[in-house]
Residue, then its C-alpha position, 0 to 999 in steps of 0.5 A: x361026519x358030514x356027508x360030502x356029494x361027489x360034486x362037492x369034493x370035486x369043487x373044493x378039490x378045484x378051489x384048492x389047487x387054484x389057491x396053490x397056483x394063486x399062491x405061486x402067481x401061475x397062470x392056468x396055462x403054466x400049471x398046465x404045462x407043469x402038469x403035463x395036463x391040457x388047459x382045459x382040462x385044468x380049468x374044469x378041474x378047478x370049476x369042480x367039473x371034472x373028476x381028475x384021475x389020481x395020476x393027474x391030481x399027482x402029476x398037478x401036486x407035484x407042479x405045485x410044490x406040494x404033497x397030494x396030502x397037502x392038496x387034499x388038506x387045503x381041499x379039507x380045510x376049506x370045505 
């Protein structure tokens, strides 16, 4: 198995919770909103540059419609 640095699974993490939200048509702000999360926040969660707690990627799922094994699947697959 490859070695994977925290700043790697933080970005793919991002990428695949801005693939949902694109997949849905929802603005930052919207997600955000959803989520209970500050914009910001969200957008440094997508640009890998936050390390969101796991309430916070539970509660951005949940927004999505989705699992937070789903999101960590997308995450995986396109890794």
């Amino acid at each position: 198995m490859k070695q994977v640095t925290k700043s790697q699974i933080r970005k793919v993490l991002g990428r695949a919770i801005r693939k949902h939200r694109e997949q849905l048509d929802l603005t930052q702000e919207e997600l955000a909103e959803r989520a209970e999360v500050h914009r910001t926040y969200l957008a440094d969660i997508e640009r890998g540059s936050r390390n969101p707690s796991v309430e916070s990627v539970r509660r951005i799922a949940y927004a999505l419609g989705v699992s937070i094994s789903e999101l960590f699947k997308t995450a995986e697959q396109d890794s």
